[in-house]
PLY file of the C-alpha trace (Angstrom):
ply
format ascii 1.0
element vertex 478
property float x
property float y
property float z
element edge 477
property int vertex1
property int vertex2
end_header
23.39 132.78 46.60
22.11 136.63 47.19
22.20 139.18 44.62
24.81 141.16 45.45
27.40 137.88 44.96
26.14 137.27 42.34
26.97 140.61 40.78
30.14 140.59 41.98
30.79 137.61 40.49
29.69 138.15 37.37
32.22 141.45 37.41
34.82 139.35 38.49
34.31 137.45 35.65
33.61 139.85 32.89
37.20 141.69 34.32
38.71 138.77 34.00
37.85 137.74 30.54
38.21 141.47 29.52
42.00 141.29 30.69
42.13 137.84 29.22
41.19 139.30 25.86
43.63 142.14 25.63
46.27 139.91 26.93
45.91 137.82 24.08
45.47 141.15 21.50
48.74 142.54 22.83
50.67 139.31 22.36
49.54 138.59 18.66
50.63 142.52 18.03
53.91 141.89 20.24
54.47 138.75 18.17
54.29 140.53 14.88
56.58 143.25 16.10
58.95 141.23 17.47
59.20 138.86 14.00
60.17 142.78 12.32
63.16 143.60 14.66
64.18 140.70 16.98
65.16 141.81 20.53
64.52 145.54 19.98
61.29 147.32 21.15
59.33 149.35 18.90
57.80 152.39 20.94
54.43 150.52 19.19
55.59 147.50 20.95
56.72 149.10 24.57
53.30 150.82 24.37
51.34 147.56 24.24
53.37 146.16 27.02
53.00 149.26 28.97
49.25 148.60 28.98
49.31 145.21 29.53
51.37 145.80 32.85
49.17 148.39 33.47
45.45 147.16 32.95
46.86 144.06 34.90
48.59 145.62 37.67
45.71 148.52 38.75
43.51 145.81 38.83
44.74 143.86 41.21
46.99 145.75 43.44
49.24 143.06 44.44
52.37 144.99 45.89
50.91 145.86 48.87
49.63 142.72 49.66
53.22 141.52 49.68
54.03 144.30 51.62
51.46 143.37 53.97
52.96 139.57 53.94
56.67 141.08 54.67
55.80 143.39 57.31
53.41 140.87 58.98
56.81 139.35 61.18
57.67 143.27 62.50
60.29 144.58 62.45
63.08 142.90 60.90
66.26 144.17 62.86
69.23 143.00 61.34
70.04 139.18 62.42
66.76 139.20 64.38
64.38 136.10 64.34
62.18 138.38 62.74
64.75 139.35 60.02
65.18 135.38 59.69
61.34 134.86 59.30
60.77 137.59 56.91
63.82 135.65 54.51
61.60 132.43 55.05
57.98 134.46 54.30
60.03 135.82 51.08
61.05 132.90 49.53
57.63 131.31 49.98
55.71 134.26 48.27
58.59 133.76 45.39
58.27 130.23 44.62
54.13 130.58 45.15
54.41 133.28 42.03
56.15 130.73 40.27
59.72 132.60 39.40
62.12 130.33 37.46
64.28 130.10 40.40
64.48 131.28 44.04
67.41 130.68 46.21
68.69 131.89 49.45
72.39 133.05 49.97
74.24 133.25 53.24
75.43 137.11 54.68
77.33 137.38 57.88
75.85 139.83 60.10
76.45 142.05 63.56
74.07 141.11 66.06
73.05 144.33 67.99
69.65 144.37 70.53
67.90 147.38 71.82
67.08 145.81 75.18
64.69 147.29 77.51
62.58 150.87 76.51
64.55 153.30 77.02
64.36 156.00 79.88
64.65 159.62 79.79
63.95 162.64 82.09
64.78 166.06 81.73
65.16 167.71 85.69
65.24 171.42 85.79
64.78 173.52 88.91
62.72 175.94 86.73
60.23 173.37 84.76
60.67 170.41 87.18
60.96 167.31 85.94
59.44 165.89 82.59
59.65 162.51 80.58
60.80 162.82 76.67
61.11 160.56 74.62
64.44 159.06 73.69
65.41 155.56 71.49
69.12 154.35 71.41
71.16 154.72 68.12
71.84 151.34 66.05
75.50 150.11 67.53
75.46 152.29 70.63
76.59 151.09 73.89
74.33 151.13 76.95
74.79 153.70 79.57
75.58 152.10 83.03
73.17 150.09 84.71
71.56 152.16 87.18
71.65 154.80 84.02
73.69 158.19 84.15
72.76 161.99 84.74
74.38 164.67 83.57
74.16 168.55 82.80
73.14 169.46 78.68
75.41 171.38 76.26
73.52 172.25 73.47
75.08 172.51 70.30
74.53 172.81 66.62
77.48 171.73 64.90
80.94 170.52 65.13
82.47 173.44 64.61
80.55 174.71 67.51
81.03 171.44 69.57
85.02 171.90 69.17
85.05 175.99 70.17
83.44 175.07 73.24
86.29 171.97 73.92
86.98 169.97 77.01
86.53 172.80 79.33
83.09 173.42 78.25
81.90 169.49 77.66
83.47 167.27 79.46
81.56 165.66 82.06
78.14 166.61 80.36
75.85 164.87 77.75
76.19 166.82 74.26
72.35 167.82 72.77
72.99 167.94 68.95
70.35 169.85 67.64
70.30 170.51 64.36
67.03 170.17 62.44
66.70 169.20 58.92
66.53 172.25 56.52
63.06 172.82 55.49
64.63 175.10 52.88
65.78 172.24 50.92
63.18 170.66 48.30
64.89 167.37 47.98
64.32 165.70 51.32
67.24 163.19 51.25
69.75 166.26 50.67
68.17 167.73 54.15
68.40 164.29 56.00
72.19 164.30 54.60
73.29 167.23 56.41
70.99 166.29 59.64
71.79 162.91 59.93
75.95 163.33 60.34
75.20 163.70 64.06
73.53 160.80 64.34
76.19 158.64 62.99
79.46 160.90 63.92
78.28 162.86 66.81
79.20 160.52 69.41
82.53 160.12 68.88
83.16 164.10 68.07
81.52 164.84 71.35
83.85 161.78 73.13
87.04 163.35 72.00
86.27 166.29 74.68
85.36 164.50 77.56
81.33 163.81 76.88
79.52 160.98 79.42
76.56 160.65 76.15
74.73 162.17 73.03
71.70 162.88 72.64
70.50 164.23 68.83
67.94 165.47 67.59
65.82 163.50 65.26
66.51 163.73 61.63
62.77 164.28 60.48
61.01 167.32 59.37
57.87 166.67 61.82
57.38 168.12 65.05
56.35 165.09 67.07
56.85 162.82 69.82
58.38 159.67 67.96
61.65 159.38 68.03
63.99 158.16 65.34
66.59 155.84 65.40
69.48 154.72 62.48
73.14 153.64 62.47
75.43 155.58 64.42
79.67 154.40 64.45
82.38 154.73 66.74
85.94 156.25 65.85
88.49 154.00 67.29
90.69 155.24 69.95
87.87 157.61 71.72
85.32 156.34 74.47
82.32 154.32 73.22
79.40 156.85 74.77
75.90 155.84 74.88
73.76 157.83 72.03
70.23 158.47 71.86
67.57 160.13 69.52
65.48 162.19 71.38
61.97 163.24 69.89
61.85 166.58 68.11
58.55 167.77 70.46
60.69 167.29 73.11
64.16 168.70 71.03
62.17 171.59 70.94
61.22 172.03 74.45
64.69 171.12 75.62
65.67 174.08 73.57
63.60 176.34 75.24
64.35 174.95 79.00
67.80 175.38 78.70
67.60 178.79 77.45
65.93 180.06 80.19
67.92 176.91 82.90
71.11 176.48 81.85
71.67 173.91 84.94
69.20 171.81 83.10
69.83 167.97 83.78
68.93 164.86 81.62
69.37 160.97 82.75
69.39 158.84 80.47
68.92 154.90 80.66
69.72 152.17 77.82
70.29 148.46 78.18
71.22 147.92 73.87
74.20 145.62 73.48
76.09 144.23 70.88
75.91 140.01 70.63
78.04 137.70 68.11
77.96 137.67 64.42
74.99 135.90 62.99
74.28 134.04 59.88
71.36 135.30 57.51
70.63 135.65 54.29
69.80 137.88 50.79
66.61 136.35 49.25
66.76 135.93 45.14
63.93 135.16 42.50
64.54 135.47 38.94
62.74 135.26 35.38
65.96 133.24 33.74
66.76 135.23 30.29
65.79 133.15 27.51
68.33 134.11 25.32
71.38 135.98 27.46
70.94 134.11 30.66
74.43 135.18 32.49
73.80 138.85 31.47
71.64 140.14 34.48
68.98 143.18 35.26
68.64 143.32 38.82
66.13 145.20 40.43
65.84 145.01 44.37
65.57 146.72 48.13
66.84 145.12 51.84
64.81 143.02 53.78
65.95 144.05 57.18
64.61 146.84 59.23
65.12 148.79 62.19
63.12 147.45 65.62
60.82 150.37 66.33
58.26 149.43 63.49
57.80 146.61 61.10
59.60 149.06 58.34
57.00 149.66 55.87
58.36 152.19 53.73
61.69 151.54 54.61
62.07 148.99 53.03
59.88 146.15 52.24
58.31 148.99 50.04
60.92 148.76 47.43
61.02 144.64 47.91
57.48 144.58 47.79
57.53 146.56 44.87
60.52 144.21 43.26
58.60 141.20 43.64
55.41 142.57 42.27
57.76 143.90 39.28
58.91 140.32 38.53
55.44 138.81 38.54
53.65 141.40 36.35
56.34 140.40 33.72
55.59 136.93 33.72
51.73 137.00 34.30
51.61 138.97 31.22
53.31 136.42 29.21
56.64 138.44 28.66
59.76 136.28 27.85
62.34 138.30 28.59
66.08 137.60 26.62
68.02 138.76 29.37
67.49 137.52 32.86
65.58 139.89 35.23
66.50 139.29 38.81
65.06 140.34 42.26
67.13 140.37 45.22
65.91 141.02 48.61
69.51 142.21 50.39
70.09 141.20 53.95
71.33 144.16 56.16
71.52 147.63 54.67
70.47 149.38 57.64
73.73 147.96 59.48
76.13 149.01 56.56
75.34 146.99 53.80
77.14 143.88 54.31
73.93 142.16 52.59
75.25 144.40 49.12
78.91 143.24 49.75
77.99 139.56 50.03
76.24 139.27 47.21
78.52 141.06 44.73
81.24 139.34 45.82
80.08 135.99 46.11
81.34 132.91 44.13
77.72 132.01 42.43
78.45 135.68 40.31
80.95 134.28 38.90
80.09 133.87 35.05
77.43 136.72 35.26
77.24 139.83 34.07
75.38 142.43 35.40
74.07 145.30 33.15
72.05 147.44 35.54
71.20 147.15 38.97
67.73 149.33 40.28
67.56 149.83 44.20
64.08 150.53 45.31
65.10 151.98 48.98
63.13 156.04 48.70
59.54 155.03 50.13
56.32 153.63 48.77
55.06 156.96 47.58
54.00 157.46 44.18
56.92 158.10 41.48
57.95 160.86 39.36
60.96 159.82 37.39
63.35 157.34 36.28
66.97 158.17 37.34
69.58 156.04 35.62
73.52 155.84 34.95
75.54 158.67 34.34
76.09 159.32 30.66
73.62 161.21 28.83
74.00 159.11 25.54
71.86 156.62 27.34
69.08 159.04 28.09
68.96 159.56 24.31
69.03 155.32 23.59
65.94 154.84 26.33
64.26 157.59 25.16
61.20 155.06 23.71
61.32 154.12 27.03
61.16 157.72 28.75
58.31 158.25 26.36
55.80 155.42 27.23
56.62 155.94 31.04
54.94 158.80 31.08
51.87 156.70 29.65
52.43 155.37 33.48
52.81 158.71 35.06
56.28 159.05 35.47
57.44 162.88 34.52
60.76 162.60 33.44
64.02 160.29 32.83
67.96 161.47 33.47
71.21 160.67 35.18
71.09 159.08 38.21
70.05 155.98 40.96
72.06 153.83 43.62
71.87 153.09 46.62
74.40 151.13 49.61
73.08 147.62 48.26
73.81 147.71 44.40
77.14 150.19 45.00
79.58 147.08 44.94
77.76 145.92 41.62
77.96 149.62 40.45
81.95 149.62 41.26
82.23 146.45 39.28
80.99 148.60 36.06
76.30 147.53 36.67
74.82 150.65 35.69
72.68 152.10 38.46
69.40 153.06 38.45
66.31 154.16 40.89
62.48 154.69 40.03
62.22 157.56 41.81
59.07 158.38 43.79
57.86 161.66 45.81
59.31 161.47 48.91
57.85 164.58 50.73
56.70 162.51 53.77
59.16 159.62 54.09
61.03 161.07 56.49
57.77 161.65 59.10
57.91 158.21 59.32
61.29 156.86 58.16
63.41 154.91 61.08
60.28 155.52 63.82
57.55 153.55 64.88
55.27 155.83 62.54
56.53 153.49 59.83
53.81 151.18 59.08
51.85 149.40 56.62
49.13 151.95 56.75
51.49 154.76 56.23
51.77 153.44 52.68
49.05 153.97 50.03
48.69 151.08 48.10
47.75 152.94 44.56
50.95 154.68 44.59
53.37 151.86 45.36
51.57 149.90 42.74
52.58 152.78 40.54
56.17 152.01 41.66
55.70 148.58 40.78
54.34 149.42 36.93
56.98 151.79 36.07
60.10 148.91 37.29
58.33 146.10 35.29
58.22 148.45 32.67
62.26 149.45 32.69
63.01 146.22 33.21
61.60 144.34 30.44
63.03 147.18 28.52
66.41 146.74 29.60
65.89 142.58 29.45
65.24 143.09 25.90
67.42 145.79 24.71
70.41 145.52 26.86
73.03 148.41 28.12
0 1
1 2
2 3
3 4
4 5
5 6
6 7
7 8
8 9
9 10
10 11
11 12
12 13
13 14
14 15
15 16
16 17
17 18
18 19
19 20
20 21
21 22
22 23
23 24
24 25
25 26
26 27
27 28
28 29
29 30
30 31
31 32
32 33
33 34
34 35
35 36
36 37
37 38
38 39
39 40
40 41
41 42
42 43
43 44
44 45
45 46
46 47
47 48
48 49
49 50
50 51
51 52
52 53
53 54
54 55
55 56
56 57
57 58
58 59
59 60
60 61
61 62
62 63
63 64
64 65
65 66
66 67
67 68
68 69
69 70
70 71
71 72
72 73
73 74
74 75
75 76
76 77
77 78
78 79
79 80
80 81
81 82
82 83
83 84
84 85
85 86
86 87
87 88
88 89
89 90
90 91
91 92
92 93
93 94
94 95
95 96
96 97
97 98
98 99
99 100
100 101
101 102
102 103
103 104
104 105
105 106
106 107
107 108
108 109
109 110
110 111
111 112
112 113
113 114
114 115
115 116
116 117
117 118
118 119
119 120
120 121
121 122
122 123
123 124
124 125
125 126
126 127
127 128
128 129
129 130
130 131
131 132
132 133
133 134
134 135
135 136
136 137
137 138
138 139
139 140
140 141
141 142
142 143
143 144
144 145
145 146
146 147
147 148
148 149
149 150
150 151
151 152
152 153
153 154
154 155
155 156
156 157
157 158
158 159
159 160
160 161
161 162
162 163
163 164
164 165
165 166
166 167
167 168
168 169
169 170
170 171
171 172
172 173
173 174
174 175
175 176
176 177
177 178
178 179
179 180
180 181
181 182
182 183
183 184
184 185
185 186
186 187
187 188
188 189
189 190
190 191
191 192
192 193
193 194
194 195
195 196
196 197
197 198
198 199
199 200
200 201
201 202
202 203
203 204
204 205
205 206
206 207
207 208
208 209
209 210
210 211
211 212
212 213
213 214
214 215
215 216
216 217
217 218
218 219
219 220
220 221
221 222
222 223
223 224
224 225
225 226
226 227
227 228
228 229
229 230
230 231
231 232
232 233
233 234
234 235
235 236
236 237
237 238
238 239
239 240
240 241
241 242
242 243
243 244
244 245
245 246
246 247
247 248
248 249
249 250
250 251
251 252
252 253
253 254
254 255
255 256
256 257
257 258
258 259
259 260
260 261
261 262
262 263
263 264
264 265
265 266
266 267
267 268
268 269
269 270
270 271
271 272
272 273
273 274
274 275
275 276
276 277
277 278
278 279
279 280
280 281
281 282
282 283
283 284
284 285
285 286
286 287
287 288
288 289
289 290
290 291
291 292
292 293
293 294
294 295
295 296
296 297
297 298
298 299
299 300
300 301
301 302
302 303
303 304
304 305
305 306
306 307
307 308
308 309
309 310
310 311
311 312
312 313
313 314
314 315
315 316
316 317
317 318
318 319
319 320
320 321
321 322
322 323
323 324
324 325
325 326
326 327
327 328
328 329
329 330
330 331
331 332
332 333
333 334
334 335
335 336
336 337
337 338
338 339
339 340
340 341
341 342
342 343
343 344
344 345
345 346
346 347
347 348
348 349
349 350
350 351
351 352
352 353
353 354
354 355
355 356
356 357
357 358
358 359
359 360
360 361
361 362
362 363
363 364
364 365
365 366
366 367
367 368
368 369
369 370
370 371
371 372
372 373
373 374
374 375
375 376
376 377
377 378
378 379
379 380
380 381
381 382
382 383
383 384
384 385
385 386
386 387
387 388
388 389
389 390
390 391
391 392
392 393
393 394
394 395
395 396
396 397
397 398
398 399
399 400
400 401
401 402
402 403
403 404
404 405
405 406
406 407
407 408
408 409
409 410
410 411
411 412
412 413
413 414
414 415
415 416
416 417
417 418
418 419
419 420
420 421
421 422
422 423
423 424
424 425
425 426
426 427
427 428
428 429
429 430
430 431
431 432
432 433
433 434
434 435
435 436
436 437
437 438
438 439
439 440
440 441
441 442
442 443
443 444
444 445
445 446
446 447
447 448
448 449
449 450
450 451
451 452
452 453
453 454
454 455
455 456
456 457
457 458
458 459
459 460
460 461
461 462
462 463
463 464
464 465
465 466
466 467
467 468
468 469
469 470
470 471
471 472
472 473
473 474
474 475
475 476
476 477
């Protein structure tokens, strides 16, 4: 045995009997503040467990290592065998952490395929012709087989699109391109108002005559990836291919038909839509000991889109709901009311994974309290966002006040997300541990989104602050 292992061993074990040690400190001082006030936290108390989760947690890092595990099939397109390997890698890595129970439950699913890479060409008498780079929209249909080619109508919003009309469009392939306000300093908000023309644009283009879309990325980077996402068809109008074009090339397109207006694009897709499928939401739980049927759910969706194995969107947030769960139990925490992580199948395709779950027959007799979707990116968090009445900001805030012991900046109103909104109809409270999201958009939907776009510190951050709120919340209830 050399030196240097036997060093490292020795740290190993020194770190381990140091955690050991205040492990066993915190629960004799838990203990005595519990036998005070039964089932209701004493800042004093939520601080010790706050640095329990923490000291345990930062040493060991263990939510990107199940990231690593859940990204390892690629990307997990909704009923995909990858999708139905990544449900099977799941439960494994629940019932090897040793939750109470783990279970599978059954979501019906669309079945849609990409199909062959994509082809694009720009043709301009001008510039000549140039490659760009082009990815079909989730649910669009294929252009013919031999592809299509057709003159580009720029255009930057539907007002716009509809004072041009039939006589302007029809026949051509529409280029939305609107870019996401850099103005705005809440990303999401931008992406809202960019990404209407990925899902709507087809159909508002259709209604005058358009042979395809083509739209613009919804990302704040200028590069050459482009980004896919749902887009949905308005029944009655023509089904028209759609694509995401790169915005590098958005940009030069831009310019090119400025100066051509006869530019021409072809375009060339092969996606298709197959028969419903069968998969599944993956569930682990720490069973309350006390209030059992009353539940705190925290959780994120398993599926992906195709061009990346979906690091940050999303097994992120399930990475970082797993990792919640088994900080709770491997510091010894009993929580009264069961905590519960669910893994929901198919929120990229419209949420049917959300749906199933709320509504199936195995809720009956449960009641859940709050429901935390983890779906904004691995980066590092700033806040707790939760329900919408401020008399609960002033209940939690013990809570708001040791979470900043964990670097979180502030707590208020807030959270959702398409997987917990049935529970939220149903009266769950909805929350969110909100993290910086700056630069989840450069990689969000693309094939930029990958493990190593995720730093591992600041999703184990994530993972501290939900462990936190949730034995809270298991403890003291709505």
């Amino acid at each position: 045995m050399n030196q240097r292992f036997k060093t490292n061993s020795v740290l190993r074990i020194s770190l381990f009997l140091l955690l050991a040690s205040f492990c066993l400190s915190g629960q004799q001082l838990l203990a005595q503040e519990t036998g005070k006030s039964k089932n209701t936290l004493t800042e004093q108390q939520l601080t010790v467990v706050a640095d329990r989760i923490k000291s345990l947690g930062l040493a060991e890092e263990k939510a990107y290592e199940f990231l690593l595990r859940l990204t390892s099939v690629g990307g997990r397109l909704t009923g995909s065998p990858q999708a139905e390997e990544a449900v099977g890698q799941a439960v494994k890595l629940m019932k090897e952490l040793g939750l109470d129970r783990v279970w599978t439950e059954p979501v019906t699913v669309n079945r849609w395929v990409r199909g062959e890479k994509e082809i694009g060409l720009v043709k301009s008498r001008k510039f000549g012709q140039h490659k760009i780079n082009v990815a079909a929209l989730g649910n669009s249909r294929a252009t013919p087989g031999e592809g299509l080619e057709a003159g580009l109508v720029e255009v930057h919003s539907f007002p716009e699109l509809e004072k041009l009309g039939e006589k302007v469009i029809k026949g051509q392939v529409v280029f939305f391109n609107q870019p996401m306000d850099r103005t705005l300093i809440n990303p999401f908000a931008a992406y809202g108002q960019a990404a209407q023309f990925r899902v709507k644009g087809a159909s508002a283009a259709a209604k005058y005559g358009a042979v395809a879309v083509m739209v613009r990325s919804a990302t704040l980077r200028i590069d050459e990836h482009p980004h896919t996402g749902l887009m949905t068809y308005e029944s009655g109008l023509p089904e028209i291919p759609a694509v995401s074009v790169a915005t590098a090339d958005a940009e030069k397109i831009s310019r090119w038909l400025k100066e051509d207006p006869e530019t021409r694009v072809f375009l060339k897709t092969s996606c298709q839509q197959l028969g419903p499928v069968v998969s599944h939401n993956v569930i682990g739980e720490l069973t309350g000991a006390e209030y059992p049927e009353e539940i705190i759910l925290a959780g994120g969706h398993l599926d992906s889109w195709d061009l990346s194995p979906g690091a940050h969107d999303d097994a992120a947030g399930c990475a970082v709901a797993v990792e919640a769960l088994r900080l709770i139990k491997a510091c010894g925490l009993k929580p009264a009311r069961t905590i519960r992580a669910v893994l929901f199948m198919d929120e990229e395709f419209g949420g049917t994974g959300g749906r199933a779950y709320a509504s199936s027959p195995r809720r009956a007799g449960e009641k859940h309290l709050l429901a935390i979707e983890q779906d904004q990116g691995g980066g590092v968090p700033l806040g707790l966002a939760v329900g919408k009445n401020p008399e609960l900001l002033q209940k939690i805030s013990p809570l708001a006040r040791v979470l900043q012991q964990l670097g979180l900046h502030w707590v208020k109103n807030g959270g959702g997300g398409v997987d917990i909104s049935p529970l939220v109809e149903q009266g769950s409270l909805a929350g969110t541990i909100v993290p910086d999201a700056q630069r989840y958009f450069d990689f969000h939907h693309s094939a930029l989104d990958v493990p190593a776009a995720v730093h591992p510190r600041e999703l184990q951050l994530q993972a501290l602050a939900l462990a936190l709120t949730l034995y809270y919340f298991s403890q003291e209830g709505i």
